[in-house]
C-alpha positions in Angstrom: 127.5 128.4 89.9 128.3 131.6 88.2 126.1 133.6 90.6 127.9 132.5 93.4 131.1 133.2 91.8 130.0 136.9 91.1 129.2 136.9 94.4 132.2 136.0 95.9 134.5 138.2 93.7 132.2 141.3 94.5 132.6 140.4 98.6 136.4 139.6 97.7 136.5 143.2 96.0 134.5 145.0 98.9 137.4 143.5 101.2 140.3 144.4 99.2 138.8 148.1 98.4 138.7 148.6 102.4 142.3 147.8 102.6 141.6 145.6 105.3 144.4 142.9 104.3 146.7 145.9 104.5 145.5 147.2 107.6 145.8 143.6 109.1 149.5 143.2 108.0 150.3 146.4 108.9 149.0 145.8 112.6 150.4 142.3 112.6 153.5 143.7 112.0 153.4 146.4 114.7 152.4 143.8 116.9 155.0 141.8 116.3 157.4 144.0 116.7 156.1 145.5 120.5 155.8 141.8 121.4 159.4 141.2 120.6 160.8 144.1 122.0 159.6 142.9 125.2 160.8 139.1 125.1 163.6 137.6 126.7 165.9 137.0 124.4 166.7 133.2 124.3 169.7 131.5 124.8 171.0 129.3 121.7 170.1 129.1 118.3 167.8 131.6 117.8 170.1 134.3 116.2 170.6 131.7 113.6 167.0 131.7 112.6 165.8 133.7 109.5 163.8 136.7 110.0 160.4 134.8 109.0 161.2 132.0 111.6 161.8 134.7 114.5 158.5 136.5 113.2 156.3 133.0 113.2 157.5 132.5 116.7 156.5 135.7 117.8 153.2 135.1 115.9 152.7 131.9 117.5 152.3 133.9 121.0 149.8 135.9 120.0 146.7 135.5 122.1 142.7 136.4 122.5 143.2 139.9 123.5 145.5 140.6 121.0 143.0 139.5 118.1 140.2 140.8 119.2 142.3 144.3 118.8 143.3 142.9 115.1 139.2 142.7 114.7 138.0 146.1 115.9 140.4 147.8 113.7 139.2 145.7 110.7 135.2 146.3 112.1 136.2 150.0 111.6 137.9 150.1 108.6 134.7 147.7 107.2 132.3 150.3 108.3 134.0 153.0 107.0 133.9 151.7 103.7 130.6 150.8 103.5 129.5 153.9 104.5 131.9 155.1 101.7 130.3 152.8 99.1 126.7 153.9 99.9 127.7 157.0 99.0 129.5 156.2 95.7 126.3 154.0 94.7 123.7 157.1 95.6 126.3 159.2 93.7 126.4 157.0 90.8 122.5 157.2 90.4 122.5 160.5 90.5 124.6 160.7 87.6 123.0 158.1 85.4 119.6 160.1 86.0 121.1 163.5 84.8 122.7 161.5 81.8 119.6 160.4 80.7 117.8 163.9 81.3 120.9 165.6 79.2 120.5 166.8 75.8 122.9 164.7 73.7 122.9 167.7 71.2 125.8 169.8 72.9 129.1 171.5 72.3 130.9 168.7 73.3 128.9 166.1 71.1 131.2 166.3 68.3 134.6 166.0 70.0 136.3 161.9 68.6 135.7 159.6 71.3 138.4 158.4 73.4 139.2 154.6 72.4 138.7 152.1 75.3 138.8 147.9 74.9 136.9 145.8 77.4 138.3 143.5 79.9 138.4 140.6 77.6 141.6 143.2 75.6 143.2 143.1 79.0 143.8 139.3 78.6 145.2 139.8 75.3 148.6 141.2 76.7 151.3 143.0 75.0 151.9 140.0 72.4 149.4 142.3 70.2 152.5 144.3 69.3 154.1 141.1 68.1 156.7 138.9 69.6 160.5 140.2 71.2 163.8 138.8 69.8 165.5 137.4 71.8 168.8 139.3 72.1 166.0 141.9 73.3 168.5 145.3 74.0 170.3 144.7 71.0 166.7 144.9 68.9 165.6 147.6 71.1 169.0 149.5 70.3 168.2 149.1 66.2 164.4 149.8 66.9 165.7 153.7 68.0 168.9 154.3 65.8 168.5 151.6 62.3 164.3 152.2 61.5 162.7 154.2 59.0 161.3 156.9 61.8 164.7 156.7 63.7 165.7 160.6 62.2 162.4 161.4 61.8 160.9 164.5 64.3 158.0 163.9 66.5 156.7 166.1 69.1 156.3 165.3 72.9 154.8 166.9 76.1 155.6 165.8 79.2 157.8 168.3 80.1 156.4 171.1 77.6 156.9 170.6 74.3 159.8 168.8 73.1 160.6 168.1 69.7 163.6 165.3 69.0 164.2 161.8 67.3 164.1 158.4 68.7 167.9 158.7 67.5 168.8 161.5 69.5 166.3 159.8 72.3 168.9 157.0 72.5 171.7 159.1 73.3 170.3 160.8 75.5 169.1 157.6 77.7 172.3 155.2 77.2 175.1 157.9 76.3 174.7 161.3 76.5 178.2 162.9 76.3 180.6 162.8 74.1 182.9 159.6 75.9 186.2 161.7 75.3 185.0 164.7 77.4 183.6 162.3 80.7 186.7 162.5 83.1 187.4 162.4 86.6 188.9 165.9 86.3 186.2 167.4 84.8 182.6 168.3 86.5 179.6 166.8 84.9 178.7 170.1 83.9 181.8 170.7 81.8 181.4 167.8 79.9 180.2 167.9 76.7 177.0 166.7 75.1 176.5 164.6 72.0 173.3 166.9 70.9 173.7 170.5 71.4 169.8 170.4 73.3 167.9 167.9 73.9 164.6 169.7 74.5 162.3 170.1 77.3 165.0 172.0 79.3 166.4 168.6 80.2 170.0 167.9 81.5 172.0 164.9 80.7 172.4 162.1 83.4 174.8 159.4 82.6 173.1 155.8 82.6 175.6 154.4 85.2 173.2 156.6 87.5 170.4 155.1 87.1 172.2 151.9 87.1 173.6 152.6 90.2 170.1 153.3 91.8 168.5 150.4 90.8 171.0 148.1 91.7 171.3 146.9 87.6 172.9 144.5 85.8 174.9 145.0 82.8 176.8 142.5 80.1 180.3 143.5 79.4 183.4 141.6 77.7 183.8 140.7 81.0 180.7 139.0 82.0 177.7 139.9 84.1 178.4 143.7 85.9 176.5 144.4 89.0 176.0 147.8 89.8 175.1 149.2 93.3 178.1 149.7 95.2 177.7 153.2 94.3 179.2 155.3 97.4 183.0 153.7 96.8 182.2 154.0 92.7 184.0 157.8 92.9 187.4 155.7 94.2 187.4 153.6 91.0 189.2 154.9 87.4 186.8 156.8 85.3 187.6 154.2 82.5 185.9 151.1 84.6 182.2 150.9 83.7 181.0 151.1 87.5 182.6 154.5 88.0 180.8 157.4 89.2 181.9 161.1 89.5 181.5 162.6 92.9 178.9 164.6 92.0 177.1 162.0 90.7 177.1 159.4 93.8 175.2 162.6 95.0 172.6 162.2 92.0 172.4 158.7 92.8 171.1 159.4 96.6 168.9 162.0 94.7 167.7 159.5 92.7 166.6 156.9 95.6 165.2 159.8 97.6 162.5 160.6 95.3 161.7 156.8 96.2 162.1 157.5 99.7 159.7 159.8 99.5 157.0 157.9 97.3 157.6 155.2 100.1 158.1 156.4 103.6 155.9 155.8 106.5 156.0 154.6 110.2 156.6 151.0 109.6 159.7 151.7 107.0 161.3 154.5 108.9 161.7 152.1 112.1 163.1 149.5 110.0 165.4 151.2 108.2 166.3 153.0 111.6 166.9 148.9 113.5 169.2 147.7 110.1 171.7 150.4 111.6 170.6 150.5 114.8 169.8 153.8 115.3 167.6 154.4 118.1 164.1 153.4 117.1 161.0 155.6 117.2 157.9 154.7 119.3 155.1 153.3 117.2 153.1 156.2 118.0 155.9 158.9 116.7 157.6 157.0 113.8 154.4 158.0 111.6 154.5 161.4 112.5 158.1 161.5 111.9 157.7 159.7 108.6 155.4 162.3 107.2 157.6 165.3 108.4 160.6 163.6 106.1 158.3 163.0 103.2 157.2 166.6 103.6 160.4 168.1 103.8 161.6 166.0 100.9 158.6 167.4 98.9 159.9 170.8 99.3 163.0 170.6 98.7 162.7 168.5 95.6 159.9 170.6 94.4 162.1 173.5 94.3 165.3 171.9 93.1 164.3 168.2 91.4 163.2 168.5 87.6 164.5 168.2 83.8 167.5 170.0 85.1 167.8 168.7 88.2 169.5 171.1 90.7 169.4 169.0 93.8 171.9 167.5 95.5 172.5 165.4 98.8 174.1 168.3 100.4 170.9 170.6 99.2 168.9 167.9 101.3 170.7 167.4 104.4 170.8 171.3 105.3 167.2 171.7 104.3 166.6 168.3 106.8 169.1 169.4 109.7 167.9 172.5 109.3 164.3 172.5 110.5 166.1 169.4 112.5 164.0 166.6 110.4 166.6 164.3 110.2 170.3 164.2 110.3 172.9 162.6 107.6 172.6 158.8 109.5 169.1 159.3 109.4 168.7 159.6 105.9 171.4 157.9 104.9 169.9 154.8 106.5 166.4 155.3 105.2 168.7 155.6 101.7 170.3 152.0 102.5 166.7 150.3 103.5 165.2 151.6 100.2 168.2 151.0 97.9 168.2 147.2 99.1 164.5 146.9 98.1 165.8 147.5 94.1 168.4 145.0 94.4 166.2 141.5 95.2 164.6 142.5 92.0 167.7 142.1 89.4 166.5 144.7 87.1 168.9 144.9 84.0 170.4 147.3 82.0 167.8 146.7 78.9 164.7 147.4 81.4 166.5 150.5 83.2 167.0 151.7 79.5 163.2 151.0 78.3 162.1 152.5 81.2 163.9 156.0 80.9 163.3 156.2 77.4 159.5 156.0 78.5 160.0 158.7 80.8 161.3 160.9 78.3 159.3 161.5 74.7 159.8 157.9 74.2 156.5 157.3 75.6 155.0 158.8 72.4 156.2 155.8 70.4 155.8 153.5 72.8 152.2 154.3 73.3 151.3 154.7 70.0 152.5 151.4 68.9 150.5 149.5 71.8 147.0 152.4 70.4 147.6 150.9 66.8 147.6 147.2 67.4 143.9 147.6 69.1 143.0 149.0 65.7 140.9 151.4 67.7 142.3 154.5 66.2 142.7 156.7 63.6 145.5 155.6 61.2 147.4 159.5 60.9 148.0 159.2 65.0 150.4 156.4 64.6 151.2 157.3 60.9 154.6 158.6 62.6 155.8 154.9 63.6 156.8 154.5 59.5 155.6 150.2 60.4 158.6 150.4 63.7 156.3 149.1 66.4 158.8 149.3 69.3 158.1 145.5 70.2 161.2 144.6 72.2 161.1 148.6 74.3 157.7 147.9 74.9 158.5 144.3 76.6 161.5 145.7 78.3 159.3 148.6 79.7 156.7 146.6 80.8 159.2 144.2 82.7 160.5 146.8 84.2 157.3 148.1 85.5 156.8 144.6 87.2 160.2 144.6 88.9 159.5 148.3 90.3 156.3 147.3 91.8 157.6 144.5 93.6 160.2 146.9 95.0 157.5 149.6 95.9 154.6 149.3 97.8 151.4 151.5 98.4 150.4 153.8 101.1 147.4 153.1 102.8 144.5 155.9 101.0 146.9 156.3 97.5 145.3 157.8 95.1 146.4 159.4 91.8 145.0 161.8 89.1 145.2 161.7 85.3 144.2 164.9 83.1 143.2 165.1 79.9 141.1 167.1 77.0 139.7 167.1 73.7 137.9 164.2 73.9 134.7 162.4 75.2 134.6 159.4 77.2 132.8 156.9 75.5 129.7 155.7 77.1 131.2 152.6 79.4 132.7 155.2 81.5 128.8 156.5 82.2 126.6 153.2 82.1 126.6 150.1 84.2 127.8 147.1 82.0 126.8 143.5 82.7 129.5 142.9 85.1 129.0 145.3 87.3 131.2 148.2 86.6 131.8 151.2 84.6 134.9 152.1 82.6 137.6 150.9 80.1 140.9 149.2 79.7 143.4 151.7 78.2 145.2 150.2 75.6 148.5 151.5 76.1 150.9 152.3 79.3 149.1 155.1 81.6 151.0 157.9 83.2 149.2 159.5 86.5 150.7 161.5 89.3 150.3 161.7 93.1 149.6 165.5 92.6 146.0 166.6 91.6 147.1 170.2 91.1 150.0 168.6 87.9 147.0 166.5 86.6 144.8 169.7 85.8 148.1 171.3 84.3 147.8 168.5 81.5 144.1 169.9 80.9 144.0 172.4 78.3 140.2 173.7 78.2 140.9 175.1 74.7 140.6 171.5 73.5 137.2 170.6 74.6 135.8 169.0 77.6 138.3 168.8 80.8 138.3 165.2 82.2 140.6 164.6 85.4 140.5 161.2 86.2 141.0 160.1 89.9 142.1 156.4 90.2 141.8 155.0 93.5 145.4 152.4 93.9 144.9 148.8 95.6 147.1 146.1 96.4 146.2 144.1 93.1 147.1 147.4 90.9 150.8 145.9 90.5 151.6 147.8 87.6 149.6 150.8 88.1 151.6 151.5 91.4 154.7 151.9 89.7 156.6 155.1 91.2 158.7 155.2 87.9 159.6 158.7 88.4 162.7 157.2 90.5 164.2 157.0 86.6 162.5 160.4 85.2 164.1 162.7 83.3 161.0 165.2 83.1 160.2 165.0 87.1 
């Protein structure tokens, strides 16, 4: 019995490694919508049906030509792959040959071995850290501003080093200016900060933002808020909680196109392009299209997006209209499509919160509270915690995650890098265990990036060995897909 399970889940695995499912919906998708641009449309009922209904019908027409196409895409992309695991299985011969020829007795050999669990510490989940209250954003508020390491200095790197307070952390996530100074009459950049700097060469961003952008909700003395409504929020007094400077419904399109460009491909860009009917690329264009966007996004935001963000949606419509790339319905619509995505997943206030605050040096706390519960490592790494484990951020944070991964998706091929230094891998990263694999569970949240070339930045040789991880993303890596960078305030 249990040989014919291992069997199945390494077939199961081989399938879902060749992206075959996604290749299949994708097609089926593409198929569908070719097919219905040539029906008839029907007279009666039919605009009443939902979406899925219309799709099935479409589905139900489908016929033997059309699946044998389905099945020579999938015979390719299966013979890719195993031509792509033969290698990796060669490869990974190789290197258990040289391991064993090595001399143990190196200048590496007395670097402190990283600390990995097994996959039996992946089932434990986060209740290791303990339990959340219930009233979980009013604990998370006392866990930054009322502990014994709330005024306490730590030191951060993710955007060079930083060194701040989970205090002054708070204020800079949930309210960063002085209230008095934040007026309609006033630009953003007059107003005045409650911390003189708050390190890394960051600039505040009000939490409304954010809040706009993710489509949040909030709990105010008048009951539930919804935010979203984000391009009238400028017409609203700056004393209602849903009001946005002009300058900042700019940030907030900012904000979604760093999504937009994590996300874009063919299939979106004609979707987002038939919501508001804007004449619809061929199949055979819209990818090529859809990569010239997400190109051109790059660039610009490369130049301008960052700690102290100068980009604005102006900045990106003339570098778009320039090169003619897109024009303002354009992106606006892809905007709209991607913006909808965040609001079927009701993320609230308390997760948008968590999830900045592990952006920012927060994530040192965060991850050093989940490194101490495995009891794993050494005790003057997390001496800094002063017994605040960070239970309720931690749960918020890793809600969050979930939500953003249902409203993201990956690209067919994603992968992403990690770099790091000053330590070995221990030897489960080398050998073959019993199940078949090689590796570790991390014991706390993992940050990677879509850019090799920002991975080896993290690397400093000084420290030891360099180790650049490079993590190839499937579809059952919900939270590992998370593009949280839509809420940075490093990027």
């Amino acid at each position: 019995f249990f040989k014919v399970a291992e069997e199945y889940r390494a077939a199961r695995h081989f399938v879902e490694e060749s992206k075959c499912v996604d290749m299949l919906v994708d097609d089926l998708i593409m198929m569908v919508g070719d097919k219905r641009s040539r029906m008839t449309p029907v007279q009666g009922d039919q605009s009443d049906q939902s979406g899925a209904d219309q799709i099935s019908a479409v589905l139900a027409s489908l016929d033997k030509a059309d699946g044998q196409s389905l099945v020579a895409s999938l015979a390719t992309a299966l013979c890719e792959h195993a031509a792509a695991l033969k290698d990796k299985l060669a490869a990974r011969v190789s290197c258990e040959e040289k391991e064993n020829e090595a001399d143990t007795d190196n200048k590496f050999s007395n670097l402190p071995e990283a600390a990995y669990g097994e996959v039996a510490d992946f089932h434990m989940g986060l209740e290791v850290v303990g339990i959340p209250h219930p009233r979980t954003r009013d604990e998370m508020h006392k866990e930054h501003t009322q502990k014994a390491d709330s005024r306490e200095e730590f030191e951060a790197w993710n955007s060079g080093k930083n060194v701040t307070t989970p205090q002054k952390e708070w204020d800079f996530v949930v309210e960063p200016f002085d209230p008095k100074s934040v007026r309609a009459d006033a630009s953003p950049a007059k107003w005045k900060p409650k911390h003189a700097d708050y390190g890394g060469n960051r600039a505040p961003i009000r939490l409304p933002v954010f809040m706009h952008a993710t489509s949040a909700t909030c709990a105010s003395e008048q009951g539930v808020i919804t935010f979203g409504n984000y391009k009238h929020a400028d017409g609203l007094k700056d004393s209602d909680e849903l009001w946005l400077h002009p300058e900042e419904v700019s940030m907030v399109k900012v904000v979604l196109l760093r999504f937009v460009k994590s996300q874009l491909d063919g299939l979106s860009l004609r979707s987002a392009y038939t919501n508001k009917n804007i004449a619809v690329e061929e199949k055979k264009a819209a990818e090529p299209k859809a990569d010239k966007i997400v190109k051109a996004l790059s660039t610009y935001l490369g130049e301008t997006d960052g700690a102290a963000s100068k980009s604005t949606f102006g900045g990106v419509l003339q570098a778009l209209e320039k090169d003619n790339v897109a024009s303002a319905e354009e992106l606006e619509a892809l905007i709209d499509y991607f913006h909808a995505k965040f609001a079927l997943e009701k993320l609230t206030e308390a997760e948008v919160i968590a999830a900045r605050m592990y952006t920012g040096p927060g994530y040192v706390k965060m991850n050093s509270s989940l490194r101490l519960a495995s009891k794993k490592v050494p005790e003057h790494m997390t001496a800094h915690l002063k017994d605040n484990r960070y239970v309720n951020t931690i749960f918020l944070c890793a809600s969050s995650m979930v939500k953003f991964s249902g409203a993201g998706r990956i690209p067919r091929g994603r992968k992403v890098y990690r770099g790091m230094a000053g330590i070995r891998l221990p030897d489960q990263f080398v050998h073959v265990g019993e199940d078949g694999g090689r590796g570790g569970v991390e014991f706390a949240f993992v940050s990677t990036t879509t850019n090799k070339e920002v991975a080896v930045s993290y690397i400093d040789t000084a420290k030891g060995i360099p180790i650049l991880l490079e993590i190839e993303v499937g579809s059952i890596d919900r939270c590992m897909r998370v593009y949280i960078a839509v809420l940075s305030s490093v990027i």
